[in-house]
C-alpha positions as CSV (number, residue, x, y, z in Angstrom):
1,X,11.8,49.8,33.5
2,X,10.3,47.0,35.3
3,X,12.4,43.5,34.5
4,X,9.2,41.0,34.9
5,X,6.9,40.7,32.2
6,X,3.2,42.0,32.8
7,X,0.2,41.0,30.5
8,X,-2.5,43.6,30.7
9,X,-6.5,42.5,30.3
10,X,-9.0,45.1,30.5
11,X,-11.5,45.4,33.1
12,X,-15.2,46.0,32.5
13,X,-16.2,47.7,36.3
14,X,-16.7,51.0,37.8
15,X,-13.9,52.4,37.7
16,X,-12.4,53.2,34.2
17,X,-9.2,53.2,33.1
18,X,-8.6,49.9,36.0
19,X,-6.6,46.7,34.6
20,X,-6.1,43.2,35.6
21,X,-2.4,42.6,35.5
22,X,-1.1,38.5,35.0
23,X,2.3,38.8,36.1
24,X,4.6,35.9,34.7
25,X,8.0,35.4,37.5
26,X,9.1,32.1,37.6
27,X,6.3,30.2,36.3
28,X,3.7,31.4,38.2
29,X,0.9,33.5,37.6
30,X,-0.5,36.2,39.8
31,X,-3.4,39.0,39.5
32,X,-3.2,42.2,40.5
33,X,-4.5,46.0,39.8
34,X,-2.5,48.7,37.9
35,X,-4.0,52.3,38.4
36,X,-6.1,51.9,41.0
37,X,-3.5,52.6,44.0
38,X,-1.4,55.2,43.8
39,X,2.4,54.4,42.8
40,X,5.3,55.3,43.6
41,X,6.9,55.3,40.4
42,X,5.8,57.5,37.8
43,X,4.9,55.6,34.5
44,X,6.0,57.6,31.4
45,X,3.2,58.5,29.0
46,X,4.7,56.4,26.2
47,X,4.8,53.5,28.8
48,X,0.9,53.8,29.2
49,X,0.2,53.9,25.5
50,X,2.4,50.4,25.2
51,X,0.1,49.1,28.0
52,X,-2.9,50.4,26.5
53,X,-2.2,49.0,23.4
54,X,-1.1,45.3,24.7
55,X,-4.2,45.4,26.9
56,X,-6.6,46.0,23.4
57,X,-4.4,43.4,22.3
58,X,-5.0,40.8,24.4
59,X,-8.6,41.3,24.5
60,X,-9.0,40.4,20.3
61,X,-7.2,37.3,21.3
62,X,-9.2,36.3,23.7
63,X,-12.2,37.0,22.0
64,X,-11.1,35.1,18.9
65,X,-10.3,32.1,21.0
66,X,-13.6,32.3,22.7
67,X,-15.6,32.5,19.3
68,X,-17.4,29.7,18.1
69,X,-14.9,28.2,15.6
70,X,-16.4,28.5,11.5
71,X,-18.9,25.6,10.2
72,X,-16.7,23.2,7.4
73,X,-18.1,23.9,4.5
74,X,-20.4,21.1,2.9
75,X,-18.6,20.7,-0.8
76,X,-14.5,21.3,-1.2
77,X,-13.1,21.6,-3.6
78,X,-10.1,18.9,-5.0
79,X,-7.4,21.8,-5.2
80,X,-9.0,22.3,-1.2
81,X,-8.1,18.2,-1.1
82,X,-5.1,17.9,-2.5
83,X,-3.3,20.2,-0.4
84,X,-4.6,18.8,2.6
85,X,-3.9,14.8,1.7
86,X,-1.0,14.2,3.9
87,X,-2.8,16.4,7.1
88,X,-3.2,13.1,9.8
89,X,-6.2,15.0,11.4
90,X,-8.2,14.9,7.4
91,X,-9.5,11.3,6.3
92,X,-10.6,10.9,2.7
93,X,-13.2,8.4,2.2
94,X,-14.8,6.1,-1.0
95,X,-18.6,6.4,-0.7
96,X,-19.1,4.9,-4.3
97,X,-22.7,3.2,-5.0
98,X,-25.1,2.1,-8.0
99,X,-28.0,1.6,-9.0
100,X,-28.4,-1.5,-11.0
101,X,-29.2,0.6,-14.0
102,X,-25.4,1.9,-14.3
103,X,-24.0,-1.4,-14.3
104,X,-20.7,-1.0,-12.2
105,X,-19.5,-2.5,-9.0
106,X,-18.4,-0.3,-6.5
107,X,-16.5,-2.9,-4.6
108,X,-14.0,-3.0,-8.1
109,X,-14.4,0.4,-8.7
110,X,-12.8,1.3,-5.0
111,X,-10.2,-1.8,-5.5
112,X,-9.2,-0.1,-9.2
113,X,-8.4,3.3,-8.6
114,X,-8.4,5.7,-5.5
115,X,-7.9,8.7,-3.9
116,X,-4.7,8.2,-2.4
117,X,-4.9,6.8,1.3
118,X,-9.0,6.5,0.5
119,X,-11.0,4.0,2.8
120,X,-14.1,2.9,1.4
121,X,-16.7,4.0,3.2
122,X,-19.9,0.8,2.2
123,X,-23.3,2.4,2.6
124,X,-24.5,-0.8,2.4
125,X,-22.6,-2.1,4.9
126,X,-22.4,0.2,7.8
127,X,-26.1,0.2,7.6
128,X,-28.5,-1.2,9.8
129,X,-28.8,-5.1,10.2
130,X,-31.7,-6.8,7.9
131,X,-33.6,-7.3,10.8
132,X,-33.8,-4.0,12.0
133,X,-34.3,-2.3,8.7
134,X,-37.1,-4.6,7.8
135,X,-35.6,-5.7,4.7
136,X,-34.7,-1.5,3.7
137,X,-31.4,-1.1,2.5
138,X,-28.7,1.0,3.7
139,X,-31.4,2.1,6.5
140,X,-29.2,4.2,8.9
141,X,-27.4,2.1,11.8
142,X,-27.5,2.2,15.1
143,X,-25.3,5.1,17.2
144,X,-22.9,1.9,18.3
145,X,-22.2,0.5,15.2
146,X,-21.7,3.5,13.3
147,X,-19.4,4.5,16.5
148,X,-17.8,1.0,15.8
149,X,-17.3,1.6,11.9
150,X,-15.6,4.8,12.3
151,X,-13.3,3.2,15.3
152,X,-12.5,0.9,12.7
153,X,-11.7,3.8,10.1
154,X,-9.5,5.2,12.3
155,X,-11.9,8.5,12.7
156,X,-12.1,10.2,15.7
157,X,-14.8,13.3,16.4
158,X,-12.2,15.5,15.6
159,X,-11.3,13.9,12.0
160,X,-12.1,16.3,9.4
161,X,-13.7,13.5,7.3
162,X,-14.0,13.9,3.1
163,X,-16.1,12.1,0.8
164,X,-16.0,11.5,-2.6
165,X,-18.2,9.0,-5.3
166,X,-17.0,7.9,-8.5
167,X,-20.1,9.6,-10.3
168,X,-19.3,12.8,-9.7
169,X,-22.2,13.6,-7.3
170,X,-24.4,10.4,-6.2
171,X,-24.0,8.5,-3.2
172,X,-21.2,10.5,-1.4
173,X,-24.4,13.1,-0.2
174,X,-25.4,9.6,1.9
175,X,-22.8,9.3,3.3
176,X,-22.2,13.1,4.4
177,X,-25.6,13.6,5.8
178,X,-25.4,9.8,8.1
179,X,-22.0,11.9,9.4
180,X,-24.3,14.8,9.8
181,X,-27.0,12.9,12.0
182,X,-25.2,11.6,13.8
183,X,-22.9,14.8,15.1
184,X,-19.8,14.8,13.1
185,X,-20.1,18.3,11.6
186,X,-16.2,18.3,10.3
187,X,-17.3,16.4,7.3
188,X,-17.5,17.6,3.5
189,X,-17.8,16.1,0.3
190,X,-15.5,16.5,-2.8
191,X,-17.2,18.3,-5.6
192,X,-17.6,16.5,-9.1
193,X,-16.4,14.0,-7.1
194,X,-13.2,11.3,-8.8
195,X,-14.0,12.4,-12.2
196,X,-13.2,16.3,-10.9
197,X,-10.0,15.1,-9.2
198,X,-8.8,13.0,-11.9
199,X,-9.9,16.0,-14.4
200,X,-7.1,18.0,-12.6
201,X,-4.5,15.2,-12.9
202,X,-3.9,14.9,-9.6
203,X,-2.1,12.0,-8.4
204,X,-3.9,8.3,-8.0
205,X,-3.8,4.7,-6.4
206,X,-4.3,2.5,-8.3
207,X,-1.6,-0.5,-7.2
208,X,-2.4,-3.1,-3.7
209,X,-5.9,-2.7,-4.4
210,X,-7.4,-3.4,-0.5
211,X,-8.1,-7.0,0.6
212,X,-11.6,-7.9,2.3
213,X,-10.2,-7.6,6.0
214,X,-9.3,-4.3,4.8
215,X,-12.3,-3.2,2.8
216,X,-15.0,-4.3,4.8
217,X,-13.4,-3.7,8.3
218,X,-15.7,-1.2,9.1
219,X,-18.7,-3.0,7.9
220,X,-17.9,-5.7,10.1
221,X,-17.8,-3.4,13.3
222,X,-21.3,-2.2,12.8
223,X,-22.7,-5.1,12.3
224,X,-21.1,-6.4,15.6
225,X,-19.9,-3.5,17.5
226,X,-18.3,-3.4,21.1
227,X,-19.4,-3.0,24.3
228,X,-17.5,0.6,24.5
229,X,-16.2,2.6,21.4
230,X,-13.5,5.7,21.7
231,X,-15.9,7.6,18.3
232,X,-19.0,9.1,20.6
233,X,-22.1,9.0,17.9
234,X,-25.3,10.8,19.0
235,X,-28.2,10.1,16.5
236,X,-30.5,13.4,15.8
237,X,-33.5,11.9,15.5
238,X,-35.2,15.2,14.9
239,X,-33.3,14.5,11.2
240,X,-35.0,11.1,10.3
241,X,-38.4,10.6,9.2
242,X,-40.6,7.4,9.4
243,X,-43.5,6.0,7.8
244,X,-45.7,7.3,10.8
245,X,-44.2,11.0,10.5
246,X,-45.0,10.9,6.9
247,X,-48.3,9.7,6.9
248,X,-49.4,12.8,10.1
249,X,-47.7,15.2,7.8
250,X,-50.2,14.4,5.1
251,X,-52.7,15.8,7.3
252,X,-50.8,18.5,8.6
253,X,-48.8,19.8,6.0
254,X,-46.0,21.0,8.3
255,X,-43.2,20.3,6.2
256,X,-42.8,20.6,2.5
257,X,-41.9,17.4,1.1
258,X,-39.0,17.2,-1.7
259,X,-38.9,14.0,-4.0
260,X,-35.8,13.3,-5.6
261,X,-36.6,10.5,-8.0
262,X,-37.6,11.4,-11.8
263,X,-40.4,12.8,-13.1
264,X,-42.2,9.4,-14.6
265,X,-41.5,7.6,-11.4
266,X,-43.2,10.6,-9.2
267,X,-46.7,10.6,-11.1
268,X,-46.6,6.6,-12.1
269,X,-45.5,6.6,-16.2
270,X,-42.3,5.2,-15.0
271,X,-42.0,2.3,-13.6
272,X,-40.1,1.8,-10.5
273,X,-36.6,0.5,-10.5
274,X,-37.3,-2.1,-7.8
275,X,-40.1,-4.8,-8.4
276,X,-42.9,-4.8,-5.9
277,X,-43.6,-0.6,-5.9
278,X,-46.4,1.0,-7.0
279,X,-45.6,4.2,-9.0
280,X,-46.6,7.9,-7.6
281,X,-46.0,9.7,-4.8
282,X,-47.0,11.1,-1.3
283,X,-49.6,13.7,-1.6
284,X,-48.6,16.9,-1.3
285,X,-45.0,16.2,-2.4
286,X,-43.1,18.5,-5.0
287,X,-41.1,17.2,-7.8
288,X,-37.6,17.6,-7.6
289,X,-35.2,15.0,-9.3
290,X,-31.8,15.1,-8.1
291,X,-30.2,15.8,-11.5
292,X,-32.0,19.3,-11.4
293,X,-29.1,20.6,-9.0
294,X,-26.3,18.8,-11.1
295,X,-24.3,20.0,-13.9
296,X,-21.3,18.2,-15.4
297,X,-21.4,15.7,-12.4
298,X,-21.1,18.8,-9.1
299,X,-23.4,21.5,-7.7
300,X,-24.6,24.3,-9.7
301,X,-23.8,27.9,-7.9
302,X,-25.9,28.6,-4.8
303,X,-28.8,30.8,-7.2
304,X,-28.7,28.2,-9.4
305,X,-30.0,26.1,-6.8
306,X,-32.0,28.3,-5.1
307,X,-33.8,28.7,-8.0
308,X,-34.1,24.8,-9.3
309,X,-36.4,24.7,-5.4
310,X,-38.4,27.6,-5.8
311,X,-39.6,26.1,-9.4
312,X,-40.3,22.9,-8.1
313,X,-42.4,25.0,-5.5
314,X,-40.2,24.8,-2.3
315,X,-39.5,27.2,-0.5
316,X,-36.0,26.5,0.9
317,X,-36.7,29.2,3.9
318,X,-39.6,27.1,5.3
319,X,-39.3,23.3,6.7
320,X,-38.6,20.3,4.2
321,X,-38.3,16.5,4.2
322,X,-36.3,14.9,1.9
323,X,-37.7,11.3,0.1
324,X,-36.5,9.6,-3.4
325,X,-36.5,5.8,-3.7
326,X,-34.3,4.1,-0.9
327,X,-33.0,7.5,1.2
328,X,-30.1,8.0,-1.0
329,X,-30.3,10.5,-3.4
330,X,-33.0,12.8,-1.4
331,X,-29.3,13.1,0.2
332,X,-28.3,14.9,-3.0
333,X,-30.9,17.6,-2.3
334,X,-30.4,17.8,1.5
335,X,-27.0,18.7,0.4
336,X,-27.8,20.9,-1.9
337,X,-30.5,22.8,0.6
338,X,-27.4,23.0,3.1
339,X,-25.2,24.8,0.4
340,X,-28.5,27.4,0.6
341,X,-29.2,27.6,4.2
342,X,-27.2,25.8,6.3
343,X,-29.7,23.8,7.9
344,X,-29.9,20.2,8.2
345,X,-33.1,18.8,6.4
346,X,-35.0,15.4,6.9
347,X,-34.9,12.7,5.3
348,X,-37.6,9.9,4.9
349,X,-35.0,7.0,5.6
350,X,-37.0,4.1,4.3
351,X,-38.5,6.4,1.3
352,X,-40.4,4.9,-1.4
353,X,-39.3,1.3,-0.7
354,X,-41.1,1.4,2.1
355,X,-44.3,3.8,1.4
356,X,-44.7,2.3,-2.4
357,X,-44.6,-1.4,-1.0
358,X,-47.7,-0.4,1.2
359,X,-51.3,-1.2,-1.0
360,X,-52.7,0.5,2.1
361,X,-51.5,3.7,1.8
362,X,-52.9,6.7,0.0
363,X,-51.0,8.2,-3.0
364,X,-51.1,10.4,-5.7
365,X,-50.1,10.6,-9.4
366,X,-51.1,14.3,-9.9
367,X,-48.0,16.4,-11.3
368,X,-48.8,19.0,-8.8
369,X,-51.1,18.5,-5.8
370,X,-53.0,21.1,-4.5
């Protein structure tokens, strides 16, 4: 038997049965052809069935390497988390926000009890600047900054990057889909949220709560980011919707458009959280609040949601745009659409803070428009 080692690959040519041979001597590698030439050794039959079998062999692992490597899943679970917490290449990440209406301060909230090893992620503050965002909160910042804020987090494009709210199910859908525009696809968020993890009595941090330099490091960074950053952000602006893309899609009707906020809000009984808004909606919009695709603070099952769209009448198989009162919570139901389909959808970034501050613009208070 030969003494060097020979790794077999199989051929695709003309002439069956021919192989590439790597042969590994002394560090180097060569290429050659087995049972092409005639040899002058004969090669027992069991030797052949070895090579045969190598051969097949190394061709499955080749093909697995060269296959496309499986999309992260958009909602893990805290079992997933916890068993993952110590991994340096995961970062877990605080995305807590309120509305006034819950009456809680995320800043305390993250400062009280976390995740352990959590950075807070501020919506607020890796945002775009006031002046850019026309006075629009937590508009979406620009590729720099938010290349900036995650050098600041310590995240690279190869972090697999977690996100969890203290709602459950809120803001942390945000925060995913800002990851997802702008090209970080490793990036999940923790269903049901703390409550879920603390429900499971996994272990917490509550002691050194962060100081500001700490907190609001990364907030800092986008606001005034460097000339050069190592995180490489690429906006997809075929994901964000403006004023002007809403307003032609009225006319078109290319894409269904999903409303997150409530019911009374969408056709005007409501009034609007935020002073200044008229109540309604775009024409043509559907109705679907955000807490339709909730139970107990996480996702319902996939049917379960499939359904919730398809009585809202949207059909999750055909082009949608995702609008609710600042750009937040029409995050919940991009989410929840990814969980379905796997696509990205729109979102309307400056939503109905922008459209419902406009006298000028047309709207509707019909339940249903035709």
């Amino acid at each position: 038997m030969q003494s060097r080692l020979y790794q077999a690959k199989r051929v695709l040519g003309n002439q069956p049965g021919v192989v590439k041979v790597t042969r590994l001597s002394q560090g180097r590698t060569a290429y050659g052809e087995c049972a092409s030439q005639p040899s002058h050794k004969h090669t027992p039959a069991a030797s052949v069935d070895s090579l045969r079998a190598q051969t097949r062999s190394v061709a499955a692992a080749a093909a697995a390497a060269s296959a496309p490597a499986a999309a992260m899943e958009p909602l893990v679970t805290a079992d997933w988390l916890a068993e993952r917490l110590t991994n340096p290449s995961v970062r877990v990440l605080d995305a807590a926000w309120y509305m006034p209406v819950h009456n809680r301060n995320n800043h305390a909230d993250h400062r009280a009890v976390r995740i352990p090893g959590a950075r807070f992620f501020d919506i607020d503050g890796i945002a775009a600047d006031p002046a850019t965002a026309r006075g629009l909160p937590h508009m979406l910042p620009s590729e720099q900054g938010f290349a900036a804020a995650m050098d600041a987090l310590g995240i690279t494009n190869d972090t697999t990057v977690v996100l969890y709210d203290h709602l459950g199910i809120f803001s942390a859908p945000r925060a995913w889909w800002t990851f997802k525009v702008f090209g970080h696809d490793k990036v999940a968020v923790l269903q049901g949220g703390l409550p879920a993890w603390r429900a499971k009595g996994l272990p917490l941090e509550t002691d050194n709560p962060p100081p500001d330099e700490v907190m609001f490091v990364a907030a800092r960074a986008c606001a005034s980011p460097p000339a050069a950053t190592r995180y490489r952000a690429v906006l997809d602006k075929s994901k964000v919707r403006s004023l002007d893309d809403m307003l032609a899609n009225i006319r078109s009707r290319g894409e269904q458009v999903m409303d997150a906020r409530s019911g009374g809000r969408f056709v005007g009984t409501e009034p609007e959280p935020r002073p200044g808004l008229r109540g309604g909606h775009i024409p043509g919009a559907r109705s679907l609040p955000f807490p339709t695709l909730l139970e107990g603070g996480a996702y319902k099952p996939r049917e379960a949601l499939q359904a919730a769209f398809r009585s809202a009448g949207l059909d999750p198989e055909q082009p949608l745009v995702g609008s609710c009162g600042s750009g937040l919570t029409a995050c919940i139901l991009a989410l929840g659409l990814f969980t379905i389909n796997g696509k990205l959808a729109p979102v309307y970034d400056g939503s109905w803070m922008e459209y419902g501050a406009r006298d000028d613009l047309p709207i509707s208070t019909l339940p249903e428009d035709p």
